[in-house]
N, C-alpha and C positions, 0 to 999 in steps of 0.2 A: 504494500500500500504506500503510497505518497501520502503526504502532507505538506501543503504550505503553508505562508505567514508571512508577512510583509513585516511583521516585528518577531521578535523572541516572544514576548507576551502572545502576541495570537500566535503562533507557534505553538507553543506551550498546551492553549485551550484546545487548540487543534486537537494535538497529539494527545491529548487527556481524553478528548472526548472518542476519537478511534480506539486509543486502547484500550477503552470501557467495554467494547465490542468482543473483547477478546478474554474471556474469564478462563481461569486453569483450576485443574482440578490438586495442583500442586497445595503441599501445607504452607510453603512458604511465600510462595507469588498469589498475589490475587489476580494479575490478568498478563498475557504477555504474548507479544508481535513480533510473528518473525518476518524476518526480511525489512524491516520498519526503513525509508525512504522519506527522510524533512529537507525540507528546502526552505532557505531563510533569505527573500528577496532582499533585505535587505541589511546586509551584515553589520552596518553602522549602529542598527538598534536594536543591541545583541547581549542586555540586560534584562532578565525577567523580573520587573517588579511589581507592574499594574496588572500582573493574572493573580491566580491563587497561589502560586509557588514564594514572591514576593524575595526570593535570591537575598542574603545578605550582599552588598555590599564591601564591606569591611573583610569577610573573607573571599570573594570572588576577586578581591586588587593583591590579597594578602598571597595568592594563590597562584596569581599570573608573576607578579615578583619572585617568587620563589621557581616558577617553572624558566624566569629571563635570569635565576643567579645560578641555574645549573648543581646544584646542592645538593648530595645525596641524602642527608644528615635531618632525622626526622625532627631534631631541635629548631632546627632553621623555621619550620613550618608550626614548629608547637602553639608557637603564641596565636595562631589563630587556629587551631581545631589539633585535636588529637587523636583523631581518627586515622592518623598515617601508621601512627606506635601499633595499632593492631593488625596492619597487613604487611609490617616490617617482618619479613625471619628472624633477625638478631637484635631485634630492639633499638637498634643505632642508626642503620642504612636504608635508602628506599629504594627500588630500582624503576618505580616508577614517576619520577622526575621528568614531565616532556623534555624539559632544555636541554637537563643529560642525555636521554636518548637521541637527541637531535643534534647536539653540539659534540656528544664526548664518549656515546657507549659503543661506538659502531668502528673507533679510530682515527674517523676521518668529520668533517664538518659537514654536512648534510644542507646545514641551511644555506650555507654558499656554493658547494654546490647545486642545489636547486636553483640558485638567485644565477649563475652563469647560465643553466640549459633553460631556463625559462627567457633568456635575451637571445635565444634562437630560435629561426621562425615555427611555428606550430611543433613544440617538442612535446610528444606525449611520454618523457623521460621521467617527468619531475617527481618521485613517489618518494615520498621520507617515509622511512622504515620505526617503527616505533617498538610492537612486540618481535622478539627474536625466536628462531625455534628453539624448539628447548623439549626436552624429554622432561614430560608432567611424569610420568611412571616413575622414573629410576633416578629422576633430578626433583622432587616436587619441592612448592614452593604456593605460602601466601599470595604474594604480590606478582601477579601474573597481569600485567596490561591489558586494560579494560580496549585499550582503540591500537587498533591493528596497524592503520597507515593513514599519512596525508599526499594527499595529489593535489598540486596546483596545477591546473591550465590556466594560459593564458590565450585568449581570443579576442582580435578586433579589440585589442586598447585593453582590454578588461580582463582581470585575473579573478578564476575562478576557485573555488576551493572543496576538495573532496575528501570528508572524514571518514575513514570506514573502523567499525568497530566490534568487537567480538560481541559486545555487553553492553548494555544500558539501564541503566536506573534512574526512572523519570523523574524522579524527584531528589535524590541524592548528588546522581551525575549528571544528567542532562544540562540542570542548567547552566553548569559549569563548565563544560565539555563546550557549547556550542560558545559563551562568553570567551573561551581562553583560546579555539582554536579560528573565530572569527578575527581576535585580537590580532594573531598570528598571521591572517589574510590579510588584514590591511596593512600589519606591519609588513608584510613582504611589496604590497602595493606600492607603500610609500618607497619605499627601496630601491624597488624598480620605476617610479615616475609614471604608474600607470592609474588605470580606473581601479575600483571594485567591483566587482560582477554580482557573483549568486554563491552562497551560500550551501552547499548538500553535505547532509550529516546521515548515514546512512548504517543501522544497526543492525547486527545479524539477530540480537534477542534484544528488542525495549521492555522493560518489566517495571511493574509497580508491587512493589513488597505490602504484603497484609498489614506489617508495622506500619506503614503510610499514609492505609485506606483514611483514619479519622482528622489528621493532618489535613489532606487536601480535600 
């Protein structure tokens, strides 16, 4: 299924109101959408506040700072939530830090590269690698990367941006996922002197956990 939104807030309602369609008979999920498909026309207004989810602020900026300082280090991020300490393995490290995986875990810099094949004409090269493989059997681990990969196109002046994701939790991750990795889009825009395009955030499971249903 698609969904669109011209802001994050109708986004949001959107996506609320499709996934309601979708109930499991799981103990833990109360509804969830495979293949889930959002499109966010427009990336500049890519805070959810004026829906029901109402996004803090104060950790949605706390959040993008610490994904631009590249920080493995769950302290770095303490002061605004500590929800990292319990998908840590060793209590100390995160490995799921976008900046790190995009700047530092792969050996090489990903975001410049992408920012060089994106100034060539129509390159459908540009994929940033975020989750790595990894043997869940015989390596397991906590903190297993909720978003798989980003793809920037650029077309006709305007740079698009394509998040794909293993996992989403519309309430916990969503709204933070599509704030930090739109951030990301215009930060790359601006870099390159270009437009902003669209938006796709694109999930292999969106889910709403039972714990949630009275929240929203």
């Amino acid at each position: 299924m698609t969904i669109f939104g011209n802001t994050a807030d109708e986004l949001f309602e959107n996506t609320l109101s499709a996934l309601q369609q979708y109930p499991t008979e799981d103990d833990v999920m109360a509804y969830e959408m495979i293949n889930a498909n959002l499109v966010l026309l427009d990336p500049t207004r890519n805070t959810m506040c004026e829906c029901s989810r109402k996004m803090p602020i104060r950790y949605a900026i706390g959040e993008l700072l610490w994904y631009n300082s590249k920080s493995r280090y769950c302290k770095t991020i303490e002061p605004f939530s500590k929800f990292w300490n319990k998908v840590s393995d060793d209590g100390i490290t995160i490995n799921s830090n976008y900046g790190y995986c995009i700047h530092d875990k792969f050996d090489f810099d990903q975001w410049e590269m992408a920012k060089q094949l994106l100034q060539e004409k129509n390159s459908r090269r540009v994929v940033i690698h975020i989750k790595e493989a990894r043997n869940l059997i015989h390596n397991p681990t906590k903190d297993v990367n909720c978003t798989i990969a980003l793809q920037f196109i650029l077309r006709n002046g305007k740079l698009d941006l394509i998040t794909t994701m293993r996992s989403n939790d519309i309430w916990l991750g969503l709204p933070y996922d599509v704030f930090n990795f739109t951030c990301m889009q215009i930060q790359m825009a601006m870099e390159l002197n270009v437009q902003i395009g669209t938006y796709y955030h694109n999930a292999g499971s969106l889910h709403m956990y039972k714990r949630d249903i009275n929240k929203i």
